[in-house]
N, C-alpha and C positions, 0 to 999 in steps of 0.2 A: 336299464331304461335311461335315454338320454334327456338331463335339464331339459324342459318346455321353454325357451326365453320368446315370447313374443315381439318379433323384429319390430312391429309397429308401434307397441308402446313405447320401447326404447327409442325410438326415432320421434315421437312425440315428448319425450321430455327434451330431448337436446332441439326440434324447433321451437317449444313453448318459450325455451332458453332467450334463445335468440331472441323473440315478439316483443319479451316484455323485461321488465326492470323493476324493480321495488327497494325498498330502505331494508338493510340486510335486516340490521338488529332490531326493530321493530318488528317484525316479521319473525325473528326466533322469539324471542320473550312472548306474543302470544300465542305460538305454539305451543311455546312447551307449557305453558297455563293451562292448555288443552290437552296435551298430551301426556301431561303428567296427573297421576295420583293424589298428587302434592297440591294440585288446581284443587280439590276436594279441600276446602282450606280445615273443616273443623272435625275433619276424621283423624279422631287418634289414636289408630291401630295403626297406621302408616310407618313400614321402615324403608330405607333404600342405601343402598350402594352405590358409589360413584363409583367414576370412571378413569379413575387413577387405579384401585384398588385392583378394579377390573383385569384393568391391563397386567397389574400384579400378579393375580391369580394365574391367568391364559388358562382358564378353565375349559377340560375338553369334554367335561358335562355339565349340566346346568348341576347335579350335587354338590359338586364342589362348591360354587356361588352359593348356595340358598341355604348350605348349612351355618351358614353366618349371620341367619335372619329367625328371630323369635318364632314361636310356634310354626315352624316349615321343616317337613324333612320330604324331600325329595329323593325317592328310593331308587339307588340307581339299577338293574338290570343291566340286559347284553348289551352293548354297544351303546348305542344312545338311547334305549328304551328308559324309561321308569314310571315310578307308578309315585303319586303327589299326597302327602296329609296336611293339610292346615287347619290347627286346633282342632285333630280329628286323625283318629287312626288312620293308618295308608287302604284306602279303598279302594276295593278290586271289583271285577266283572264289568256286564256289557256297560252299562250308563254310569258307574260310582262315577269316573272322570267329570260327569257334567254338577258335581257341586263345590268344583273349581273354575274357574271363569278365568283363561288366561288372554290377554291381551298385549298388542302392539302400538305403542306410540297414541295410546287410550282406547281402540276399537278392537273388539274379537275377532279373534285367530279365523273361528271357525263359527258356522250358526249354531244360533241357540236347537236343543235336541239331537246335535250330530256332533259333539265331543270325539277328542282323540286325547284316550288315555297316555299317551308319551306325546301330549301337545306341545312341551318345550322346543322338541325338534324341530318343529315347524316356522321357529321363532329366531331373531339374528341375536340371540341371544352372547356370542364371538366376541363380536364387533358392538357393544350399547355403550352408548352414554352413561349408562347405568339403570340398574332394576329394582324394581320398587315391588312391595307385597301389600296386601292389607289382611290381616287377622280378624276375621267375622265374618257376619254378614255385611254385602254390599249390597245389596240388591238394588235397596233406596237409589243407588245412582245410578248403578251399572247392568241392574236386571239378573233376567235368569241364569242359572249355573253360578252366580254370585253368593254363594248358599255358608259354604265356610272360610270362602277368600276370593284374593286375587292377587295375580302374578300378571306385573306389567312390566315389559322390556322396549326401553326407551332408545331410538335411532342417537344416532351422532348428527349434532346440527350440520348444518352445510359451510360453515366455516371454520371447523376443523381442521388442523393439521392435515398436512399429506403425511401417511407412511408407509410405510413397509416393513412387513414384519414376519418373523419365520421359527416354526419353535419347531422341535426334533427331541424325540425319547425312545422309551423302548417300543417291544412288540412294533419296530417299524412304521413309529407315529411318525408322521411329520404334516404340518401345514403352509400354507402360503397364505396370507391375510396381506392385503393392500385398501391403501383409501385415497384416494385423490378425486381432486378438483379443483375451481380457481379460487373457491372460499368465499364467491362473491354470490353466486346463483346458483349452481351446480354440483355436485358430488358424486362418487361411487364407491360403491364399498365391494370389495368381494371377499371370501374364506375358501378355500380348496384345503380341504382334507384330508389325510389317508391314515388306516391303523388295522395292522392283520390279528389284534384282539389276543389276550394273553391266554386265552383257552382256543383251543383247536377249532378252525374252521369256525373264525368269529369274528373277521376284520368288517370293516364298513368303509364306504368312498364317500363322503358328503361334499356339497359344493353349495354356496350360498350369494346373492347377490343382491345389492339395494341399489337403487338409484334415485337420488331427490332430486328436486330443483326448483325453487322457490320464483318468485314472478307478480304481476300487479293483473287484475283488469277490470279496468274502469276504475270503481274506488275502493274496489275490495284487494285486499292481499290473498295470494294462494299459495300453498305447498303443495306440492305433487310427487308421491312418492310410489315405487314399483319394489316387490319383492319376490325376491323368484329363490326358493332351496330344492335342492333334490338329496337323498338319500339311497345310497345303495347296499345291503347291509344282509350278512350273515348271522347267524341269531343262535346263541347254545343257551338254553332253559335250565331247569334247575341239575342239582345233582343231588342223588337221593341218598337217605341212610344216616342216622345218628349223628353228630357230628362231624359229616363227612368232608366239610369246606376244611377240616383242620389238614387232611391229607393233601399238600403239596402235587405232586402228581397227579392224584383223582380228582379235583377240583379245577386241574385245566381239562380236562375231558369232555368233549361234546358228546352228548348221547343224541342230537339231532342233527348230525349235521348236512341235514338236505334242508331246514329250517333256512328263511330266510326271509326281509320284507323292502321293499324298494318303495319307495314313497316319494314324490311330490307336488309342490304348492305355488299357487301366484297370487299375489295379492297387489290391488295396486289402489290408492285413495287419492282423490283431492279435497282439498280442504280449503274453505274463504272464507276469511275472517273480516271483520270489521271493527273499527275502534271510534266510536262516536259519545265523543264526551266521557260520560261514566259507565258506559255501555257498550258490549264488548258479544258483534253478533256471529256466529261461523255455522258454515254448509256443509258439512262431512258426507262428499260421498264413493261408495266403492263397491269394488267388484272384487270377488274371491271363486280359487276352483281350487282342487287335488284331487290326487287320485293316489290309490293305494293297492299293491298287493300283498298280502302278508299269507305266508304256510303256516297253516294252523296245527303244527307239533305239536303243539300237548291235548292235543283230541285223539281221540281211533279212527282211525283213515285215514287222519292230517288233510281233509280238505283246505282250498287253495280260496280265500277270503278276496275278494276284487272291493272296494268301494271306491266312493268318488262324489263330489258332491259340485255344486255351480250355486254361487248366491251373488247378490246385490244390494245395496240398501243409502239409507239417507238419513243423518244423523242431523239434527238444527237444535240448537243450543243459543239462547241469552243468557247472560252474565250483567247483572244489572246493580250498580251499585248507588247506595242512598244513605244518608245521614248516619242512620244507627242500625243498618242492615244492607248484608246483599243477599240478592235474591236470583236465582238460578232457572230458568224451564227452558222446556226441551220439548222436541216430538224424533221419536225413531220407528222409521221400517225398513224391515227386513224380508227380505223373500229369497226363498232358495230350493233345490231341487238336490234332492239323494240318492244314490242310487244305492244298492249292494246286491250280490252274487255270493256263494257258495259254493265249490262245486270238487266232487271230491274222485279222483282221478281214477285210484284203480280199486279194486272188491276186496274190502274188507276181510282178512281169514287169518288173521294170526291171535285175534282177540278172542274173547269168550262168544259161546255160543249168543249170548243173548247182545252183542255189540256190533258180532259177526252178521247179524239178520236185521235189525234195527238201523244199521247205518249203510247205507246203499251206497251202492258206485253209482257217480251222476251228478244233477245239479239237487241241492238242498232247498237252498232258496233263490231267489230274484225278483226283487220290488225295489219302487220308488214312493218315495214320500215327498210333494213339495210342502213347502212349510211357511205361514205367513207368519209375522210378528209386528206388530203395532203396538207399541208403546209412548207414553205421557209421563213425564215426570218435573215434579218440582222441586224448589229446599231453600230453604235461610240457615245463610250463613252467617254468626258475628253480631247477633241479634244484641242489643244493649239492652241486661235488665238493671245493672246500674253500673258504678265503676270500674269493677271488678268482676263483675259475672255475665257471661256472654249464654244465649240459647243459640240450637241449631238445630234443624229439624229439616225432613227431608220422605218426599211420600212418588209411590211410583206406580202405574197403574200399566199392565201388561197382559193383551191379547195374545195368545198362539194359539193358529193350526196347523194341523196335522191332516193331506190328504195323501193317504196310502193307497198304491196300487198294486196288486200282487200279478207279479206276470204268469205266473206257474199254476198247475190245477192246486187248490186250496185243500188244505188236510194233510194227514201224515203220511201221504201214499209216495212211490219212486216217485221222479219225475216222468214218467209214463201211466202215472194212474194205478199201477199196481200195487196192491199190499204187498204190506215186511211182514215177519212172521211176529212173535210174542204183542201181539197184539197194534200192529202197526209200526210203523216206522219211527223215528225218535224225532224225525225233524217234522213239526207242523206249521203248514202256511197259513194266517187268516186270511178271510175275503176281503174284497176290498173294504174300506172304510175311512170315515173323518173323525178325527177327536181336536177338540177344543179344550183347552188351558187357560181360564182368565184368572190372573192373580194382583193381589196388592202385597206391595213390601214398604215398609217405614222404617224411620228411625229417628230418635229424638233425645236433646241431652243438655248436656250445662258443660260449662267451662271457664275455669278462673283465669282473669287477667292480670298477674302478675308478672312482679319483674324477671327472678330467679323461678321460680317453684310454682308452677301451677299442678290445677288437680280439672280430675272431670269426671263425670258418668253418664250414660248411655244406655238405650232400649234401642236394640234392631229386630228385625224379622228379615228371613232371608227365605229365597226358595229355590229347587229344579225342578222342571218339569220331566215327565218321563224322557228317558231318550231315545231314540228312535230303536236302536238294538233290543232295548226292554220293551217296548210296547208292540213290535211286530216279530221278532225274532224267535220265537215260540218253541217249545218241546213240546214230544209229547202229549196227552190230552187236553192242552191248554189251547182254547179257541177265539178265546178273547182276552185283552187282561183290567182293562177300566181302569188304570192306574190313575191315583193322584198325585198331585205334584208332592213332594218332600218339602216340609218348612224349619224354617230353625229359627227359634227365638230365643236372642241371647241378651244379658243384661251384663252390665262390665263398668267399672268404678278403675281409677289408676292417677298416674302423676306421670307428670314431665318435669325434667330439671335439668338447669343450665346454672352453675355455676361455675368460677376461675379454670378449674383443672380437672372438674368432676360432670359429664353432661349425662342423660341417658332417659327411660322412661321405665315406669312398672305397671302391669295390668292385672287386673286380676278377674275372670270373667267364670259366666254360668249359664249354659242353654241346654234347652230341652228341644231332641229331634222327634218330630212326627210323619207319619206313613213314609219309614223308611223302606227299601223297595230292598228287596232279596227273592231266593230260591229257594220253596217253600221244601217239606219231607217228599211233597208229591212232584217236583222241579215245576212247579208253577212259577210265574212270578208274580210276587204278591207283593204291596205297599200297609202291612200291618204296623210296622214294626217302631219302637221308639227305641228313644238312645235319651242318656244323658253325659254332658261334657260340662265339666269346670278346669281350669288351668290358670296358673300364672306365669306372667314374663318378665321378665327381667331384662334390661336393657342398658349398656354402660361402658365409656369412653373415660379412661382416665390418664391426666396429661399427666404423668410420675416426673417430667422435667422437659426442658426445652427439644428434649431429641428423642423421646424416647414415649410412647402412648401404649397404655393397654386396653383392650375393647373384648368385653364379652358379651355372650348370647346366651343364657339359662334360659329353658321352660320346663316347668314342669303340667301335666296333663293325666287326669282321671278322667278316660273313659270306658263306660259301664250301661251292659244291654238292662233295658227298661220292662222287657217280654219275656214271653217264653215260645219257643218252638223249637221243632228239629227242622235241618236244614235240609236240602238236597245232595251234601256232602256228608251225611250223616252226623252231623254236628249238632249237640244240644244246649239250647241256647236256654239258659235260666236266667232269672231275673237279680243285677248287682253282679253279674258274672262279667270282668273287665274284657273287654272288646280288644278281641285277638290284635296282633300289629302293632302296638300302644303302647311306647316305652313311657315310661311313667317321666324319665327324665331324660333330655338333650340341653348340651352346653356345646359352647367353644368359646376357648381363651385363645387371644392375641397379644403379643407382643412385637411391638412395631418400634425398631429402633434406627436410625440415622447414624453412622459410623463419622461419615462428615458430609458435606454437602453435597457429593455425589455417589455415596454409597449407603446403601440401606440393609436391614438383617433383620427376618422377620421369622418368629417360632408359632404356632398353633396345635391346638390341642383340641382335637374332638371328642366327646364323650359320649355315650347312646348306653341307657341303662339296659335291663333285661325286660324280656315283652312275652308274655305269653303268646303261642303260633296257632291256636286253634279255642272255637266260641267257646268249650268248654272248660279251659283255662287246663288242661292236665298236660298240656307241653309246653315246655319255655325256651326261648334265645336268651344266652348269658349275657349280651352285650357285650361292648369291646369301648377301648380308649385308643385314639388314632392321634401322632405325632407329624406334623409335616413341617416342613421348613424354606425361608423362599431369599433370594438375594439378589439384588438388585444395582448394578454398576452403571452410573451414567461416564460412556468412553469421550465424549464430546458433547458441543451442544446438540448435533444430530443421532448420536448413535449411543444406544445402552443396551447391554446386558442382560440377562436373566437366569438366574439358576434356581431350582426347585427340586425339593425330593419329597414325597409324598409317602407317608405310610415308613419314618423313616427306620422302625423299630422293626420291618418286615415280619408286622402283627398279622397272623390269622385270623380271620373274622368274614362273616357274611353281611355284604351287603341288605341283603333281606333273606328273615327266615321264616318255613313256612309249616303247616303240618297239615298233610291229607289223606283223608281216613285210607283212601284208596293206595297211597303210594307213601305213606307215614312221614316222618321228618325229611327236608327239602331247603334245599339250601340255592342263593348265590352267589359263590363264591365270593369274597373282596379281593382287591388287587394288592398284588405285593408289592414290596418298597419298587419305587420309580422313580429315574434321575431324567429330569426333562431340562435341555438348555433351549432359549430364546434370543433373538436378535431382534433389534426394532432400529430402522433409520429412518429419522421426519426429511422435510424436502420439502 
């Protein structure tokens, strides 16, 4: 599939260029107040990464990045897939994805109820300024899918260096990243990718492109910015059997290799700001589409998955500041249209009788959902209740519908109306229908105003509503599903500190999930379920000497099913029984040292303790410790360096380990030691 680039947007940033003119840096500063996390001034679950580090890294997954962020493990899969936890086991199936809320330059990727479980992709996540997380509930600002975090990756201003930059390793990786423009109004960014994947018949092509361009009209300031990625990508799933990621050979093996998913995305936003006095007004608005095919290998028949979706909306925000408070509101809508298909190629006959008769050659499903979303929200920031103790507080009020329409005859019949044998067909369509979503989320708290060391605590409530895949995508005798939205209420006490040579933060948090959505003994999907999670973070930067810093990331995390049931994987879920996927601990240590002014040598160390693979806790992953290493050479003022080796102890380990009753221990694979060099020339 070739990139979508729409010639006429791209021809509308370079003549809006030309119309107008604005004060450069004025214009960035409140951007990025808007665009950043960090705008959220009294959230203190907030970490980020700059864009020195970044460049360091030249991470060719978003895992590499995000294992250096407190409660986040971003689990990486084949090529660029993964699967996200934040202060929360790695959540799989059709909607777990939507109680992460990933955003761009402060607005979502994608609409609320149409989540994409490997949504980093989608994101210029190559090329940021740097990326920011928040640990909790967001909802309070940021709405639904805001339920246990957010992941926000943040553009490069538009006066940015020019560069050019080019990195090369094994399995045939190589990239070409460029950035240019005049630094005054305008920029472009692009990423071209290639990597033929260290297991068989598992490379991917990606290509990524931005374009801003900053401008006046009338008395407002605007930024205008376009994003276009495409992905092309071959796909190898697990590999089965005991510890079988430890076998070198059998761990590059594809057992799918007709698997495959080609994906892409457009996005493009403007945004008008205003600065009047203490008052600080902006218009965010945009249009988003993708489209997607993915081979659904790990089904029987391997049907061929189409989606795609078209949305629009309008974001208005004040920032209003007063004496001894600011105070925040907003109004946002959203509207959007979904599509999805099914459809599975040839007649099922190598699987069991009862898989063989139940899953038909044909189409499965095909419907459309548009979707409204109306949202209110407000928050004081900075509140003075006297010298030293500040409130903040923050409430949000959000409508969603859901109108579904099924193209196909409704029930579990072929797509020709015919019955399957053992009692119908496995795929069932509902009739048409509308479901409505109104919810409120808050959050409220204290915070000390001191010089060195402050402290704070906080009550959120977070939520998802169902996602489109769970609430229409049906098995079986299930006709309808009435889901409710999932909520999380968390509560959380911690410290920040900055001292001489010692900076960092500790949290210590505890929430309790309700109507968490799963697949019941009868593959219903049902919203019974509770969860409870406590965890602490650890967070810390320490200067050892004028050249030399060390920075680490600890968390630790207890989570433990609240219920009981059996699953549709035959999984028995009792109650205190720790929630499969959940290593109890994740750390990474740095060591960042300056050889002399233009030479740098940097060591890390990843940790990931052991996790139980399945609800019943009777199988576990041992975990692994991962060693990498990076180095950095400035050759002139224009041209530096980079060496990197990854996994330098050429440790065996699984990226994610899994156990299914159906096909038992399940692994995939991690990658072996890798020596990647980099060039970068500014200009």
């Amino acid at each position: 599939m070739k990139i979508k680039i729409k010639n006429l947007t791209i021809l509308l940033l370079f003549i809006v260029n030309t119309l107008f003119s604005a004060e450069l840096e004025e214009i960035i500063v409140i951007e990025k107040k808007l665009s950043s996390l960090n705008g959220w001034s009294n959230n203190q679950s907030i970490s980020s990464i700059d864009e020195q580090e970044l460049n360091e890294l030249g991470a060719q997954h978003p895992k590499q990045i995000f294992r250096r962020s407190p409660g986040l493990w971003i689990s990486r899969g084949s090529g660029q897939e993964h699967l996200t936890a934040i202060r929360s086991p790695v959540l799989s199936g059709p909607g777990a994805c939507g109680s992460f809320l990933i955003l761009e330059d402060g607005l979502p990727v994608r609409p609320t109820g149409f989540c994409n479980v490997n949504g980093l992709f989608e994101t210029f996540f190559e090329m940021a300024s740097g990326v920011e997380t928040i640990t909790g509930p967001a909802s309070a600002r940021y709405g639904a899918n805001a339920m246990h975090g957010v992941i926000n990756i943040l553009s490069k201003p538009v006066n940015s260096e020019n560069k050019f930059y080019t990195n090369i390793g094994p399995n045939n990786y190589k990239n070409f990243e460029i950035r240019t423009g005049n630094q005054e109004d305008w920029s472009f960014d692009g990423h071209f990718a290639n990597n033929d994947g260290f297991r068989d018949e598992s490379g991917y092509d990606q290509q990524k492109i931005k374009i801003q361009s900053i401008f006046s009209v009338s008395t407002w300031d605007a930024t205008l910015k376009a994003t276009l990625t495409n992905l092309n990508q071959e796909t190898a799933g697990y590999v089965n059997g005991l510890d079988s990621y430890k076998n070198e050979e059998f761990s590059k093996r594809n057992f799918n290799p007709d698997a495959y998913r080609d994906a892409n995305s457009q996005r493009v936003f403007l945004r008008l700001t205003k600065e009047d006095k203490n008052t600080i007004n902006s218009i965010t608005s945009y249009i988003r589409s993708n489209d997607m095919k993915f081979f659904q290998h790990f089904l029987p028949g391997t049907p061929l998955e189409e989606n795609s979706h078209k949305s629009f909306g309008i974001n208005l925000q004040r920032i209003s500041e007063y004496n001894s408070f600011t105070f925040v509101q907003g109004l946002q809508l959203d509207f959007a249209k979904a599509e999805l298909t099914e459809t599975q190629k040839d007649a099922l006959t190598t699987s069991s009788a009862f898989n063989n008769a139940t899953r038909p050659q044909g189409k499965h499903y095909d419907y459309e959902v548009d979707s409204t979303v109306i949202a209110l929200f407000a928050g004081i920031e900075d509140y003075i209740l006297n010298k030293n103790l500040n409130l903040f507080a923050d409430s949000r009020a959000e409508f969603i519908k859901y109108d579904y329409s099924n193209n196909m005859i409704s029930g579990n019949t072929r797509e020709d109306g015919t019955k399957c044998g053992f009692g119908g067909c496995y795929y069932n369509r509902p009739s048409d229908r509308k479901d409505d979503f109104n919810e409120i989320s808050a959050r409220i708290g204290i915070i000390t105003n001191y010089e060195s060391v402050n402290y704070f605590a906080q009550m959120s409530l977070g939520f998802r509503p169902p996602q489109i895949n769970e609430a229409y995508r049906l098995q079986k005798k299930q006709n309808v599903t009435d889901l409710d939205s999932e909520t999380l209420t968390m509560f959380e006490v911690g410290t920040r500190y900055d001292w001489q040579s010692l900076s960092g933060s500790l949290s210590l948090y505890q929430s309790k999930k309700k109507n968490s959505i799963f697949r019941d003994s009868e593959n219903f999907i049902v919203d019974n379920g509770k969860t409870d999670h406590k965890g602490i973070e650890l967070s810390l930067d320490w200067l050892i000497s004028s050249n030399s810093i060390i920075s680490t990331n600890i968390t630790y995390g207890d989570h433990k099913y609240d219920f009981e049931t059996d699953t549709s994987m035959r999984e028995k879920i009792r109650v205190g029984n720790e929630i499969d996927t959940a290593p109890k601990m994740m750390a990474n240590l740095i060591l960042n040292s300056s050889l002399n002014e233009d030479t740098s040598l940097e060591f890390e160390i990843e940790h990931m303790s052991s996790y139980y693979t399945d609800a019943a806790n009777l199988h576990e992953y041992d975990g692994h410790t991962l060693y990498h290493a990076r180095f950095t050479k400035k050759m002139s003022d224009t041209f530096k360096t980079y060496i990197r080796v990854d996994n330098i102890f050429d440790k065996t380990y699984a990226e994610r380990a899994d156990f299914n009753a159906f096909g038992g221990d399940r692994y995939f694979p991690g990658l072996p030691r890798e020596f990647y060099i980099g060039l970068e020339y500014t200009f």
